[in-house]
Structure formats: C-alpha cells, structure tokens
C-alpha positions in Angstrom: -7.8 25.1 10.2 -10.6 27.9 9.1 -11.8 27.6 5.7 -14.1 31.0 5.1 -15.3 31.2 8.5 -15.8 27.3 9.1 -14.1 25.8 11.3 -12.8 22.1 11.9 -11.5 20.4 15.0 -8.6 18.4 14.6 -9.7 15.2 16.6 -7.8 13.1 19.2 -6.4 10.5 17.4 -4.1 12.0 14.3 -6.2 11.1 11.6 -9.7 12.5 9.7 -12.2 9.7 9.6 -13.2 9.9 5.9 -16.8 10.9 6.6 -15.0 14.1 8.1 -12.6 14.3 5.0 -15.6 14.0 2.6 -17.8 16.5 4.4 -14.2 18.8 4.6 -13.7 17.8 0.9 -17.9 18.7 -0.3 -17.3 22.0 1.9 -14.5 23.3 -0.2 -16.0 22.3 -3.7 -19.1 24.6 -2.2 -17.2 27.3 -0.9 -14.5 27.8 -3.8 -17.0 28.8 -6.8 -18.1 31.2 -4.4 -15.1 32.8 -3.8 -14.3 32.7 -7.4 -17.3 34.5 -7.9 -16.1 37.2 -6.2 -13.0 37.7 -8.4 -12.8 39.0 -11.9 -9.5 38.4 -13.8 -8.9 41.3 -16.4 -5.5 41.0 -18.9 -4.0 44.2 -19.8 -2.3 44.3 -23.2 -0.2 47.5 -22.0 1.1 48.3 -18.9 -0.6 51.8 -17.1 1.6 54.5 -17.6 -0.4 56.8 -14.7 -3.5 56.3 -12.6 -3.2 60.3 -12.4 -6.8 61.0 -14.3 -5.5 64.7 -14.8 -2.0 63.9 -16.4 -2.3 60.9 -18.4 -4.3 59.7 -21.0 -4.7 56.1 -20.2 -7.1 53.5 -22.7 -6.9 50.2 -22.0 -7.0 51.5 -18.0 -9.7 53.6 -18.3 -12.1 51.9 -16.8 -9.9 50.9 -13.9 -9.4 54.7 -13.3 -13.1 55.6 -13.0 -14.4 52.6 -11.1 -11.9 54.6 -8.8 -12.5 58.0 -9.5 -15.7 59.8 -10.1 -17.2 63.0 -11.9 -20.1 65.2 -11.6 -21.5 63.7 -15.0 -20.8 60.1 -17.2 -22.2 58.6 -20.4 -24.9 56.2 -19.7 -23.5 52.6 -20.2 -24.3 51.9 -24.3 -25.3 55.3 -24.9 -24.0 59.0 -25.4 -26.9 60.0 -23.1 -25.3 62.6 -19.7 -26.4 61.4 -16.8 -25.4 62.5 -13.3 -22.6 60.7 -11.1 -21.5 63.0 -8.7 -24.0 65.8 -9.5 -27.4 64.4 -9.1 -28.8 67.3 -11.8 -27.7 70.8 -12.3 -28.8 73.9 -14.7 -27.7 75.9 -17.5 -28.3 79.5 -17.6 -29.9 81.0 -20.8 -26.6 82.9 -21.9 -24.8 79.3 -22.0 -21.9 80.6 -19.3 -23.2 79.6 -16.5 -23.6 75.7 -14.8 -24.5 75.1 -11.6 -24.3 71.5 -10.3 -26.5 70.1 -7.6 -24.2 67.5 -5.5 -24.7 63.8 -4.5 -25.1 64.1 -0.3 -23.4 61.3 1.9 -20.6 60.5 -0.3 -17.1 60.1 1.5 -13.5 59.1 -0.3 -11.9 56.6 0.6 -10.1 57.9 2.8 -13.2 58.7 4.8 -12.9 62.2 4.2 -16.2 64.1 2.9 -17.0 65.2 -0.6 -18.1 68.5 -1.4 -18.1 71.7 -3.3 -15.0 72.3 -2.3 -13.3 69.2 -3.2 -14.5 69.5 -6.5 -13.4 73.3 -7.3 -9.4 72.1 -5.4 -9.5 69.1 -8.3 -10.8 71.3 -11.3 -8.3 73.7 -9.7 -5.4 71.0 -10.2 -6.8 70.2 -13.8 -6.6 73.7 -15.1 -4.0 75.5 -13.4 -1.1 73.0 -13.6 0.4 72.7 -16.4 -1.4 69.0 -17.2 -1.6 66.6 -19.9 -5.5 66.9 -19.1 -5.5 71.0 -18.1 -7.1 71.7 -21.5 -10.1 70.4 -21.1 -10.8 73.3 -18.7 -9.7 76.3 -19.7 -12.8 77.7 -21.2 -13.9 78.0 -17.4 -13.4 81.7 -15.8 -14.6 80.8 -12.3 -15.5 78.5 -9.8 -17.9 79.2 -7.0 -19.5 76.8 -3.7 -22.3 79.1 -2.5 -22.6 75.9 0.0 -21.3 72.3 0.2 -23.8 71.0 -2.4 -23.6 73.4 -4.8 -21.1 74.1 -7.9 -21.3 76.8 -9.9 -19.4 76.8 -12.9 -18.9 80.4 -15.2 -17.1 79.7 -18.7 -15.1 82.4 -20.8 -17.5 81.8 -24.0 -20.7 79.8 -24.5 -19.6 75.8 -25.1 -22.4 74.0 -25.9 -19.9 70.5 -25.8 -19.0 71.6 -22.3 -21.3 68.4 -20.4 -20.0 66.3 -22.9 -16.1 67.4 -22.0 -17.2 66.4 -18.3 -19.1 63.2 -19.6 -15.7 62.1 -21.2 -14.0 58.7 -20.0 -11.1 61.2 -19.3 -13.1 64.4 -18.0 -12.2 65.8 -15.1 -12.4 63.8 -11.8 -12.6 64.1 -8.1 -9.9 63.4 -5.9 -9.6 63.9 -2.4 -8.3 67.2 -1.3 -6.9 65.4 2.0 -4.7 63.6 -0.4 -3.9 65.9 -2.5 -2.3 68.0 0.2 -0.6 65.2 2.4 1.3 64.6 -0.9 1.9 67.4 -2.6 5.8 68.1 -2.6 5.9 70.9 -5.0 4.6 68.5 -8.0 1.0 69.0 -7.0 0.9 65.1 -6.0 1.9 64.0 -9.6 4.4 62.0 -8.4 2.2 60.0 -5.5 -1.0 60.1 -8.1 1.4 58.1 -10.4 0.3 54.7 -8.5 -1.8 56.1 -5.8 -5.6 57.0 -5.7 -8.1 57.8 -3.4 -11.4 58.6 -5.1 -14.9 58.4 -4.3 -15.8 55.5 -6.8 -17.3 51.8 -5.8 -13.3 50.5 -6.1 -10.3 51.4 -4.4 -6.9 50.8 -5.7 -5.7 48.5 -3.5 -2.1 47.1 -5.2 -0.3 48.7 -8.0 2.9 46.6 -8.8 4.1 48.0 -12.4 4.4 45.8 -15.7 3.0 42.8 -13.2 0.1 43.1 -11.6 -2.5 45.5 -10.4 -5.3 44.9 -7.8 -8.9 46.6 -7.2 -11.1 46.1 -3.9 -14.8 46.7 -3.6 -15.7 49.9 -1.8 -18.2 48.6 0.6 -19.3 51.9 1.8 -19.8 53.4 -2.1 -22.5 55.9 -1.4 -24.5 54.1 -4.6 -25.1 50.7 -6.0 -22.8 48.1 -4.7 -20.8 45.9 -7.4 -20.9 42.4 -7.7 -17.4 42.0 -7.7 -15.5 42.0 -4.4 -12.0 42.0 -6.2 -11.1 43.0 -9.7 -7.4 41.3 -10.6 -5.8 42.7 -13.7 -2.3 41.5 -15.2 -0.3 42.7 -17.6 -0.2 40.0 -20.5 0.9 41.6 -24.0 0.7 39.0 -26.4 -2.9 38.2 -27.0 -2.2 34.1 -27.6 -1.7 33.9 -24.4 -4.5 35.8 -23.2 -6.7 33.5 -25.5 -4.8 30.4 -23.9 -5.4 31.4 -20.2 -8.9 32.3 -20.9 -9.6 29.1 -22.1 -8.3 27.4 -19.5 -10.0 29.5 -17.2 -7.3 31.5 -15.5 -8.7 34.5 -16.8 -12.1 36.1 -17.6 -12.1 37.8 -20.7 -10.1 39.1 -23.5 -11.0 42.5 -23.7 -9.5 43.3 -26.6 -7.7 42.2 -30.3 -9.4 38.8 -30.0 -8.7 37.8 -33.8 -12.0 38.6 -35.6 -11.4 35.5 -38.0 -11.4 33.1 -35.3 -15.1 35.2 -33.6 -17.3 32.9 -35.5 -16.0 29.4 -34.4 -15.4 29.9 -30.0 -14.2 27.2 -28.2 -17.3 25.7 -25.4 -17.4 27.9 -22.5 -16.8 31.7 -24.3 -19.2 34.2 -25.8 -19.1 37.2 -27.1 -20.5 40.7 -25.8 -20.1 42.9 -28.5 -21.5 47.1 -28.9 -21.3 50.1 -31.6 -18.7 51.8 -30.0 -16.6 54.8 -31.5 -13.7 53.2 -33.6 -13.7 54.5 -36.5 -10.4 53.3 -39.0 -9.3 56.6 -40.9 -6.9 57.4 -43.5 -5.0 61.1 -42.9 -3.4 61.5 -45.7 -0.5 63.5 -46.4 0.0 66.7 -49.0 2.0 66.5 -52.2 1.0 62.8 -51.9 -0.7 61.1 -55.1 -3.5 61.5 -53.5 -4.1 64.9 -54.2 -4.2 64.9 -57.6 -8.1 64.6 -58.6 -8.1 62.0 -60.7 -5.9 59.3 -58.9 -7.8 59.9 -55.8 -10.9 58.9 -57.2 -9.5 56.0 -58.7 -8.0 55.5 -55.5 -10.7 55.7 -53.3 -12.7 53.3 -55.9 -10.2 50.4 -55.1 -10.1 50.9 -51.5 -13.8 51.2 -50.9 -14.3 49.4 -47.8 -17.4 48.0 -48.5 -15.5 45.7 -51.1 -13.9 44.4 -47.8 -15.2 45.0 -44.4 -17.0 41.6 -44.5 -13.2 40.0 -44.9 -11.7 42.0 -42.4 -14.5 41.8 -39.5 -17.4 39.8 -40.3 -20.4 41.2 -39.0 -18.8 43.6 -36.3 -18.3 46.7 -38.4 -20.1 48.9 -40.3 -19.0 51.3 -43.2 -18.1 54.8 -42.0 -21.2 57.2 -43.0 -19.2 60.6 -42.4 -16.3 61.7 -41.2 -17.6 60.9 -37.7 -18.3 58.1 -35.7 -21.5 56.6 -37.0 -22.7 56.9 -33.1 -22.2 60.4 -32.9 -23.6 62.0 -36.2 -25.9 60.7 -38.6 -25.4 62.2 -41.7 -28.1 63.4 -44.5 -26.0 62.9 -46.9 -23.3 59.9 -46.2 -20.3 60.3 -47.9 -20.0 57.9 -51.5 -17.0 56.1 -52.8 -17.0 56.0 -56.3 -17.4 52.8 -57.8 -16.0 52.6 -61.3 -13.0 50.2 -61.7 -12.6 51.0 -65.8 -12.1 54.5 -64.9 -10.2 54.0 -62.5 -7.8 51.7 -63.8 -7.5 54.2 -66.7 -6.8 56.9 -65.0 -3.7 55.3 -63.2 -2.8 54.1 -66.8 -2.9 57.6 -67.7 -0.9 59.1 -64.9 1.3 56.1 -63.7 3.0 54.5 -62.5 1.8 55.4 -58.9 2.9 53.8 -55.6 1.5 54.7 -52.3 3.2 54.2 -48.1 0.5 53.3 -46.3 1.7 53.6 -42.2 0.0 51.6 -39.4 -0.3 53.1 -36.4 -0.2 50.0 -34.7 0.7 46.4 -35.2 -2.8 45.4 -33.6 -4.0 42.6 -36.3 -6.9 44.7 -37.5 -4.5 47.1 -38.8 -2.7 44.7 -41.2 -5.9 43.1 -42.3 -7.0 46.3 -43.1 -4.0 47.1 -45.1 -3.4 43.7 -47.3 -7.0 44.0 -48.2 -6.8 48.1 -49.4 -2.9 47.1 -51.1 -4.9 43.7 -52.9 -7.4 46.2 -54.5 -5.0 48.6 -55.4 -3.0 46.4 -57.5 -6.1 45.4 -59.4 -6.3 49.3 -60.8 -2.5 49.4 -60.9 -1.5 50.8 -58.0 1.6 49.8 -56.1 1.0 49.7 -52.4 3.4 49.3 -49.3 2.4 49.5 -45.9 5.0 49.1 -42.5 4.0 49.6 -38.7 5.4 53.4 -37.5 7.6 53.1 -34.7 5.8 53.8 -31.1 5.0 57.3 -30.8 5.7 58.3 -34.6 2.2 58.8 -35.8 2.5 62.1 -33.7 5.3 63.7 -35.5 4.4 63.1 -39.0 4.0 66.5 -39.3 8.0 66.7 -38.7 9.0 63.9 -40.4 11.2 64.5 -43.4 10.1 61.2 -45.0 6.6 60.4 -43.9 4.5 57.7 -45.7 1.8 59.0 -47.7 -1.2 58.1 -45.6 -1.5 57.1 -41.9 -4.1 54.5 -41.3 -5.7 55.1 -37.4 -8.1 54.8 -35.3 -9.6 58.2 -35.2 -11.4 58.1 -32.3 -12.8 61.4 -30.2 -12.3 62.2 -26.5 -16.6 62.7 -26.4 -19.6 62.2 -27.8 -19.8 65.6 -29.5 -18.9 66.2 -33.0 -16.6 69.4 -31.6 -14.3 66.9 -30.2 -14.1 64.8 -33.1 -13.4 67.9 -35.4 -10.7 70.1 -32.9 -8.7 66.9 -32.4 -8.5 65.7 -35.7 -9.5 68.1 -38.9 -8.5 71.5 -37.9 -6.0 73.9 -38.3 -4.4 73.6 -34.9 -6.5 70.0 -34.0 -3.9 67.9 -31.6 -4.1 64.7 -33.7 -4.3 66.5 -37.2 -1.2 64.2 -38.3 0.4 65.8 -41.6 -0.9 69.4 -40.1 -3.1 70.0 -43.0 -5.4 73.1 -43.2 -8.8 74.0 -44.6 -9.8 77.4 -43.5 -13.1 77.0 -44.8 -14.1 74.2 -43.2 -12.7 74.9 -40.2 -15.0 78.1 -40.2 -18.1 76.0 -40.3 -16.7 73.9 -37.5 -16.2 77.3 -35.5 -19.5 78.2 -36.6 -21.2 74.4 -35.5 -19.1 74.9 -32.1 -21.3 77.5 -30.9 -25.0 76.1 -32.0 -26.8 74.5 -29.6 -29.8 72.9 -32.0 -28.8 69.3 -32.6 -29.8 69.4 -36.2 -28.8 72.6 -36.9 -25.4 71.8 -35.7 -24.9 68.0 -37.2 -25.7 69.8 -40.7 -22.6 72.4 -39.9 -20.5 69.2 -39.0 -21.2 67.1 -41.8 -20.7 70.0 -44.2 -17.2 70.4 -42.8 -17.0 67.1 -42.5 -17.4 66.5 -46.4 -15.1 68.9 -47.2 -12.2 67.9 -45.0 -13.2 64.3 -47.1 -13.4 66.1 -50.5 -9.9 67.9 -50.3 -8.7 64.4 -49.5 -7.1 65.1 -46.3 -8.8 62.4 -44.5 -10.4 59.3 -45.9 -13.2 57.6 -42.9 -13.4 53.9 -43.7 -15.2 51.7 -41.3 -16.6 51.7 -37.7 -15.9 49.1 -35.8 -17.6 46.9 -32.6 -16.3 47.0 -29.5 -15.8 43.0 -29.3 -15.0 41.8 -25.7 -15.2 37.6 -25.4 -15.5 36.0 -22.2 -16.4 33.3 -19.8 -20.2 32.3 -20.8 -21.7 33.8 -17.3 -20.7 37.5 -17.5 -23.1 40.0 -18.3 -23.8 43.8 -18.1 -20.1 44.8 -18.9 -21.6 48.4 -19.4 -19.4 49.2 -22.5 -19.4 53.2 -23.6 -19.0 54.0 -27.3 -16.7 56.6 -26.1 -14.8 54.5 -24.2 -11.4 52.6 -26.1 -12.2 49.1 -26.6 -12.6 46.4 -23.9 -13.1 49.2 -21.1 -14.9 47.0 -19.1 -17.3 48.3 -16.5 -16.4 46.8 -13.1 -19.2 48.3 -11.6 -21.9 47.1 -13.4 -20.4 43.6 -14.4 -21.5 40.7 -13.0 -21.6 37.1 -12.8 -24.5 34.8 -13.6 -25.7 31.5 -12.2 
C-alpha cells in the first residue's frame, strides 16, 4: 500500500513483523496531523442559494465566493482601508468621472485563460447590462475603455465619491472568465451554469458544489499572489448551531462561525478560543408610522426604557458596543452621538397619561441574539407600563412590510451596509426610495442632506452632512440604532489570521489568509 508517497513492501511470509507494524503504525500518527493540517472544516448555517457574484446576494458564503473570485479593489482585512487586488493602483481624475485602473500582470483564471482589460469590461458588462440582482451597483458608469491589456478606464455619469468603496464591497463587482462566460452562455448570460459553477482568478477554485450537503474548495497552486495555507477548504451545511457546537468539540469541525450563544462565550470548553473584531452589525429598530411611537411623548418614554445601555452587558457581555449614530460605529464617528433619554418618572408618567400602550416588536430572524434582545427591551418596557409583544416574521416578510396590511409596529434588524461609506448605509436604509427602508417612510429633508453628503469628497465635511441626516431620520423616530455588535467566530485553539472585514456578515472567514499554528 502507499500511504502519502511512502511506500511498504508486503514481505514473503503473510505477516508484518511488529517492528514493521510499529514503524507503519508511528508513520501514520506523523503523517495524519499533517494532512489534517491541510484541511479546514467550515459549517454553513444556510445553504448557498448562488455562487453567481452578480445575481445573488450571498452572506454566510461570502467569503467562499471571493476566495474564488476577485476584484480590482478589497477592504484591507480588519479595516475599511481600499487596497488593490486585481488593480495594483489606479487614478482619479480631478472632475471625479474618470478612474483608470492599472492591472495586476501574470494572472490567469482557472481555467488557464489570461486576465486582462478586456475580461474585466465583458464582467462589468454582465453586471450592468443584464438585468441582475447585482446590476445596480453599476449603473452610474457611462463607459468602459482598455487603451491596452493593463489598463481600465472607467467614465461615470455623475461624480460618486463612494464609487471605490462600491468596488471594495464583499459583493462588488467581480471578474469572471470571459472563456466561461461564453462556453455557457445559452441565452441566460451563464446564470444558470454560474448557479454552481465558477472559474475566477482567486487563490481557490470551486472544486465540488453538491446542494444543502456539502461544498468543497481546492487551493489554486498557480494564484498569481500569496499562496494559502490551506490546501482544501470543506464546508457543510449544518443549521442548527448545537450541533455545530457538538462537532466542533469533538473535533470534526473547525469553527463556529457564527450564533455561538454569547452566554456560554465566557466559560469555553479546553481546546476553543475565540477571535472576535468590530465589525458592522449594527441591531436597529425601523419603526412603523401611525405607530405609538410617533407620538412625542411616548417615544421618549419609550426610548428611555429601551435604552440599550441598560442591557447590552446582558445580552452580549463584552462584544458589543452601544450604537453612536445611525451608522455603524466603524464607519462614522459622530460629534455629537445620539442620547437616550434617561428619566424613568417621566416616563412612566407619560404612559400613565396617554395609556394604555402596547407595542409588536418583529424579529427578523430567530437567530438567539434577536430574542435576547427583545425579552430584555419588552422587561423594561413593562417597568414604565408598556405592554410589549414580539414574534419572528416569516422568511422573507421583513421585505414587504411596507405592503403588509397588519405589520408590527417596529422591525428589529440588523441594519447592516453593502460598504464602508456612509452613502451606502443611508440609500439602503433611510431614504425615500432606499431598498431596505422597511415601512417606506420618508424625510425629504434629510434625505436632501444625504444627497447633498453624496457628492462631498472631504471626510469631515461629509460625516457632519451624514450625522445631521442621520439625527434626523432618529429624531422623527423612524429608525431607532441600538447596539453594534462583534463579529465573534470560536474555534480550534491553533487558527489564526481569519482576516475578518467589518463589512463583511458575520463569520466570513478569510480562507486566504487563515492558517494553522504549531
């Protein structure tokens, strides 16, 4: 038999003298933590709907998708910072239209084909003029140029100083090869294939996708940068997170990337740590108009019983902070942070006055933060008076509130943006026409300022234009920012530089910087 490129003889008589057996035996205990070494086992709490980077909008698989596809730009690992990836630097021109990208030489897809100019302009192509779930995160660009193989030159429609940090985005636009694209095309513009398929240029290639089981990742050994540690990435599909805890401690699996309960953080069994970074999580509650809320005086008294510094401590321990704005603490630092109001006499008074009141409180998921969250803001309400419910929406339903003729009076979410500029946080969530604005609320005043912050390219100019929207969007009481939380992953002891992204959803491990210590 060969055993990992040793090789044994069997001898003449039909039997292993048990010096060969132990040195077969000592050979195997040496060889096997090697190979293990190479492996890193990754649970998936939902199944990937599409490795299609243009028409999905994965989060737990994130990661998974750009360790196989690549961009011109990325967020630096534990940082908002733009760094090159597939554009090694590039320029801006003083009008703010114009970007023109310098590309990365010697870098081939995995199918062996080369990249270029002109792959990138077919896959930005695909992105904008297709009709996909991603195609908006283009369409402020007029043209696309490739004065030569190495060169990009990008011309937008109106000055968008956010524009970098739209490419920088865990799901900006990506490369894929033209080759492939074409080969399987069949009128759907490769949807279809790109479903479980990928060639990309990144330091993994998907080598097995087998749906709601099992899905496999091997090292590209002729990535045109740093090699990973990891020669195989394993990731299964394993919903309930007791058993994820159960498997990792008896070593079947690495890490629990994510919803490890945060009560049980502080008391880890031998063998697990905890790698834990500020990460852009913020908990929000959108509330809904004609609700209670609206009325001055029971919002205040409101908002004094679910102040989350009464309760963060309870709900997370030392992996949260209290929400300073209306943004992610990571993105904006505000002058002024927004205040709760603190007085529980007035408060109580002022339900006395105008009671009884009840409030709906709907979670958008039945992740355990959520109802920890919940039974600690329904506790403090009944302590001014206040009658509090709160239920788990169906899948899907936080996104037609807006069309629901019996919605509950405030959502409770994570509110977190597609990048690290306050533009994205705003447009999605706040405005007028925002995609995630839940009850469809409008401020035309603040949404001016956010127009007007959109096109300033001084950071403290524009944060002050941001925060000043953002206070009045929190004022009005359409949306009520609560805490920030950590991105908590805990693992084998061993594993280190998991290159977690505040932009990126929680757990997104980084299987290209990961590895695995002595």
């Amino acid at each position: 038999m060969q055993i990992h490129g040793y090789r044994t003889h069997r001898p003449c008589k039909d039997s292993i003298s048990a010096r060969a057996l132990g040195l077969i035996l000592g050979l195997l205990a040496w060889i096997a933590p090697v190979y293990a070494q190479e492996v890193l086992r990754i649970p998936y709490v939902a199944d990937i709907g599409t490795f299609d980077p243009d028409n999905g909008f994965e989060t737990g698989a994130i990661s998974a998708i750009n360790n196989v596809y690549e961009g011109l730009v990325e967020y630096e690992p534990g940082s908002t910072k733009i760094v090159g990836l597939l554009a090694r630097n590039w320029e801006i021109s003083d009008d703010g239209l114009t970007y023109t990208f310098h590309l990365a030489e010697g870098v081939k897809f995995h199918d062996g084909t080369p990249f270029n100019a002109a792959a990138v302009i077919k896959s930005f192509e695909r992105r904008r003029d297709r009709g996909l779930t991603q195609s908006y995160s283009l369409a402020n660009v007029k043209e696309m140029k490739a004065p030569d193989d190495s060169t990009v030159v990008l011309t937008l429609g109106h000055p968008q100083p956010s524009f970098l940090d739209v490419l920088s985005s865990p799901w900006g636009p990506k490369i894929i090869s033209p080759a492939a694209l074409a080969e399987h095309d069949n009128g759907d513009f490769a949807t279809t294939w790109l479903n479980e398929h990928a060639i990309g240029t990144g330091p993994f290639k998907l080598a097995e996708f087998k749906r709601g089981q099992r899905y496999s990742l091997e090292r590209n050994d002729d990535y045109w940068s740093d090699k990973p540690f990891f020669q195989q990435i394993q990731i299964s599909v394993v919903p309930d997170i007791s058993q994820q805890i159960l498997q990792l401690q008896a070593g079947a699996i690495d890490a629990v990337p994510i919803n490890y309960p945060f009560a049980q953080l502080t008391s880890l069994p031998d063998g697990l740590e905890i790698t834990a970074a500020h990460s852009m999580i913020p908990y929000d509650l959108f509330v809904k108009p004609n609700s209670p809320v609206d009325h001055a005086e029971i919002r205040e008294a409101i908002l004094t019983a679910i102040n989350p510094a009464l309760w963060v401590k309870d709900a997370f321990g030392e992996f949260a902070s209290l929400s300073r704005s209306v943004y992610p603490n990571v993105m904006l630092d505000p002058v002024n942070p927004i205040q709760f109001p603190t007085n529980f006499e007035a408060a109580k008074a002022a339900i006395a006055k105008h009671g009884p009141v009840s409030l709906v409180i709907g979670l958008h998921s039945a992740a355990p933060s959520y109802a920890r969250i919940a039974d600690l803001m329904i506790a403090q309400l009944a302590s001014i008076g206040v009658k509090a419910t709160a239920y788990v929406l169906p899948s899907g339903a936080a996104y037609t509130l807006k069309d629901d003729p019996n919605p509950p009076d405030m959502l409770l979410t994570i509110a977190g943006p597609d990048a690290a500029h306050p533009d994205s946080q705003a447009k999605a969530f706040f405005t007028k026409d925002a995609p995630l604005n839940f009850f469809g609320r409008s401020l035309p005043q603040a949404d001016a300022i956010v127009d007007q912050a959109g096109q300033v390219t001084d950071v403290k100019e524009r944060d002050a234009l941001y925060e000043r929207a953002g206070q009045m969007y929190f004022d009005a009481g359409i949306v009520i920012p609560l805490v920030d939380v950590d991105d908590v992953v805990v693992h084998a002891k061993g594993l280190t530089d998991l290159g977690l992204r505040p932009v990126n959803p929680p757990g997104n491990i980084d299987f290209a910087t990961v590895r695995r210590g002595p």
